[in-house]
C-alpha positions as CSV (number, residue, x, y, z in Angstrom):
1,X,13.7,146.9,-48.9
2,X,12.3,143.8,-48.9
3,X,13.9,140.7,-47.1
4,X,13.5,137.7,-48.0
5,X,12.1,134.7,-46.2
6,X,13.9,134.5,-42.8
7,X,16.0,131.2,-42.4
8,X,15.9,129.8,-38.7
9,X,19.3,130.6,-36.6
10,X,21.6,127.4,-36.2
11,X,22.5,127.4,-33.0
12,X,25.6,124.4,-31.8
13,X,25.1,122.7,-28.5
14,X,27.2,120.1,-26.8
15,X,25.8,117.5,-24.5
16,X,27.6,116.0,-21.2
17,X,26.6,114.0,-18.4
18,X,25.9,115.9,-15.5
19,X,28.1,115.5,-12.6
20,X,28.5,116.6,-9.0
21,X,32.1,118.3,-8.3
22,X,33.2,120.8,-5.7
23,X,32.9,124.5,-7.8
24,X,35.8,127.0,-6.8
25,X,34.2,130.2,-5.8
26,X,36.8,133.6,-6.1
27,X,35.8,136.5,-4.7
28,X,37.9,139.6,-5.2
29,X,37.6,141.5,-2.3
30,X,39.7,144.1,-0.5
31,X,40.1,142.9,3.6
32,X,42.4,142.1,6.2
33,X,43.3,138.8,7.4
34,X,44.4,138.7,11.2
35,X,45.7,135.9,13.0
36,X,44.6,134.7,16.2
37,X,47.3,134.4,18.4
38,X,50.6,136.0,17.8
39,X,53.9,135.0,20.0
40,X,56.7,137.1,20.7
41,X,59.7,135.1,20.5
42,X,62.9,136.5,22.4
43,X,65.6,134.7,23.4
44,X,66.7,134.9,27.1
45,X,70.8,135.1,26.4
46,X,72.8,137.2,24.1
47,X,74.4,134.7,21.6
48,X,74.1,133.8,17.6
49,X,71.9,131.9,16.0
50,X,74.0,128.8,14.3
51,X,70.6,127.2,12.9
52,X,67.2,127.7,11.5
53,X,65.2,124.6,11.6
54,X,62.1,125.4,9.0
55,X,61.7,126.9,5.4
56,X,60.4,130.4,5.0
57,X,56.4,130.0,5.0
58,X,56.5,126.9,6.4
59,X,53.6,125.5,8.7
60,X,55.0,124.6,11.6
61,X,53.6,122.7,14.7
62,X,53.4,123.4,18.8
63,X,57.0,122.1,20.5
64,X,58.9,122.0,17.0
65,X,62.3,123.4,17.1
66,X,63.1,126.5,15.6
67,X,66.2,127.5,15.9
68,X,69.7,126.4,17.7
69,X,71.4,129.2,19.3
70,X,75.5,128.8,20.0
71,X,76.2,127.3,23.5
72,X,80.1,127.7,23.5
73,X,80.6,130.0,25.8
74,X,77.3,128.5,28.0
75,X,78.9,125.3,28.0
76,X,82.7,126.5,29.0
77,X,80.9,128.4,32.2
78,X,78.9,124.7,32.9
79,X,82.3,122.7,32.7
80,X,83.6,126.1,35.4
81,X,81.0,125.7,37.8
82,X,80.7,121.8,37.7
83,X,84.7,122.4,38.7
84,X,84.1,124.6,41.2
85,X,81.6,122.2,42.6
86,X,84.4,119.3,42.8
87,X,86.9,121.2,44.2
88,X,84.6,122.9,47.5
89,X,83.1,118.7,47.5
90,X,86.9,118.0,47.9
91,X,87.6,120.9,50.4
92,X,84.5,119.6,52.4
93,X,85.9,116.4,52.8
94,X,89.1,117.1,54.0
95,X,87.3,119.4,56.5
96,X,84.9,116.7,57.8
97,X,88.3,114.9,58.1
98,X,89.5,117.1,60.1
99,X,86.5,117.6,62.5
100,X,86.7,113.3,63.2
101,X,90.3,113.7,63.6
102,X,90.2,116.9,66.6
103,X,87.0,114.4,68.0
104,X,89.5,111.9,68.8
105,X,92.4,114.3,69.5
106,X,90.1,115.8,72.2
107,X,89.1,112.6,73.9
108,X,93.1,112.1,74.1
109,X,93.8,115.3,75.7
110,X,95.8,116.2,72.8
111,X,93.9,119.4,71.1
112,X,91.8,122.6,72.2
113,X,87.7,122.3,72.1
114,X,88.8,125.6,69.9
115,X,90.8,123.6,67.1
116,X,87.3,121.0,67.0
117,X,85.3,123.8,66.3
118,X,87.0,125.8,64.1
119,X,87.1,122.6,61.8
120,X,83.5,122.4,62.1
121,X,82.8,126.1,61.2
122,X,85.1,125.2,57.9
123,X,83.0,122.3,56.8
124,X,80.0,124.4,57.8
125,X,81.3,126.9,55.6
126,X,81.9,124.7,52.9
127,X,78.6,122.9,52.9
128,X,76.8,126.4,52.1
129,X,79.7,126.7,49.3
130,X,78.7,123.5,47.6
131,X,74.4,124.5,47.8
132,X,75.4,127.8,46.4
133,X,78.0,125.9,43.3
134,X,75.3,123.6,43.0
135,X,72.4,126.2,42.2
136,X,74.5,128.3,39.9
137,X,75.5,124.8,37.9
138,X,71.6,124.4,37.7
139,X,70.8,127.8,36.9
140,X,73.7,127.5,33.8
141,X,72.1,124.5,33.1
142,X,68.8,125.8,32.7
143,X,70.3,129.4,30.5
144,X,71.6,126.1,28.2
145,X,68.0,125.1,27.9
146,X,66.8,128.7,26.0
147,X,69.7,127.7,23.3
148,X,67.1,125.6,21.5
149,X,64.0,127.5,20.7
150,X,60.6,125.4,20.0
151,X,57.1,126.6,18.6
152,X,54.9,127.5,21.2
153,X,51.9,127.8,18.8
154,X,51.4,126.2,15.6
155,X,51.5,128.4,12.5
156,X,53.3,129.5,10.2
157,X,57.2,131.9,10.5
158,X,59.0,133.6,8.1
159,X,62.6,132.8,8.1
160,X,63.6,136.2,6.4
161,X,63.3,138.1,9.7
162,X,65.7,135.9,11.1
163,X,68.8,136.5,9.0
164,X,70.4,139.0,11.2
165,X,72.6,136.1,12.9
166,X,72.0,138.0,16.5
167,X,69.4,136.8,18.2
168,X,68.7,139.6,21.1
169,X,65.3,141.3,19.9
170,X,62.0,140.1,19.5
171,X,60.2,138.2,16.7
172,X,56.3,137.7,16.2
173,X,55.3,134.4,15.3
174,X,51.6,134.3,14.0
175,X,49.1,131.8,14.2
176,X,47.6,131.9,10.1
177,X,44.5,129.5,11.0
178,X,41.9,130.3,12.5
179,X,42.1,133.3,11.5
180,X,39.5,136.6,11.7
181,X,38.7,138.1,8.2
182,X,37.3,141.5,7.5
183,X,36.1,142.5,4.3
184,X,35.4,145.8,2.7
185,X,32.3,145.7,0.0
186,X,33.7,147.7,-3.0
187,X,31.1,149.2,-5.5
């Protein structure tokens, strides 16, 4: 069949000034993302956790505090020991008391050299009690310190793998940038 004459195709255009702009790429890919550093958090005592100091997701930074742990019973065995240490400073000074007093008994005749020492053995005795009070005050001291839990890396944590409100068991903490990428080239 005949046709006839052939009309020429209108075709619209629209015209706009061109521009330089960033251009999103996407690629769909399938791959793994793996951080670069990962830290094992654990805390070193057996208590709860009264507070979480980030949001699930969130970016945090190197030194920020993560969580507060429950330092009653830490604190009760500080204010112990720190009692113990004021008693056995008390004890040492009434010994050292002692040891002047039997010096001047002794140049009067009135005592035994044995009396003289046996107060110096006791404030001997109580001198090593006070270095030993005073190193388990510091060591309770520094068991205090693990109560407060910072970053040691910056990246990101997930606050849902912390709602078990006892802290005794390990958590990873991931380091999301940089990170190593590996991709798989689908067909």
């Amino acid at each position: 069949m005949p046709r006839g004459p052939q009309r020429a195709r209108v075709i619209s255009v629209e015209l706009a000034k061109a521009e330089r702009k960033p251009v999103p790429v996407d690629v769909d890919s399938i791959g793994t993302v793996t951080p670069i550093s990962s830290v094992a958090l654990k805390s070193r005592v057996e208590t709860t956790i009264v507070s979480v100091h980030f949001e699930d997701g969130a970016k945090v930074n190197e030194g920020d505090l993560l969580f507060s742990l429950d330092a009653r019973q830490i604190d009760a065995q500080i204010e112990q020991a720190e009692g113990m240490l004021a008693k056995d400073q008390a004890q040492l000074e009434g010994a050292q008391r002692d040891v002047r007093r039997y010096n001047d008994l002794i140049g009067k005749g009135a005592t035994t050299q044995v009396n003289l020492d046996n107060a110096k053995t006791q404030a001997d005795i109580l001198i090593g009690t006070i270095k030993a009070d005073q190193s388990a005050l510091d060591n309770l001291k520094v068991q205090k310190s693990y109560n407060h839990h910072p970053r040691a890396i910056f990246g990101t944590d997930q606050r849902s793998q912390c709602q078990s409100r006892q802290f005794s068991y390990a958590r990873p903490i991931r380091r999301r940038w940089p990170s190593s990428t590996r991709w798989r080239r689908s067909m």
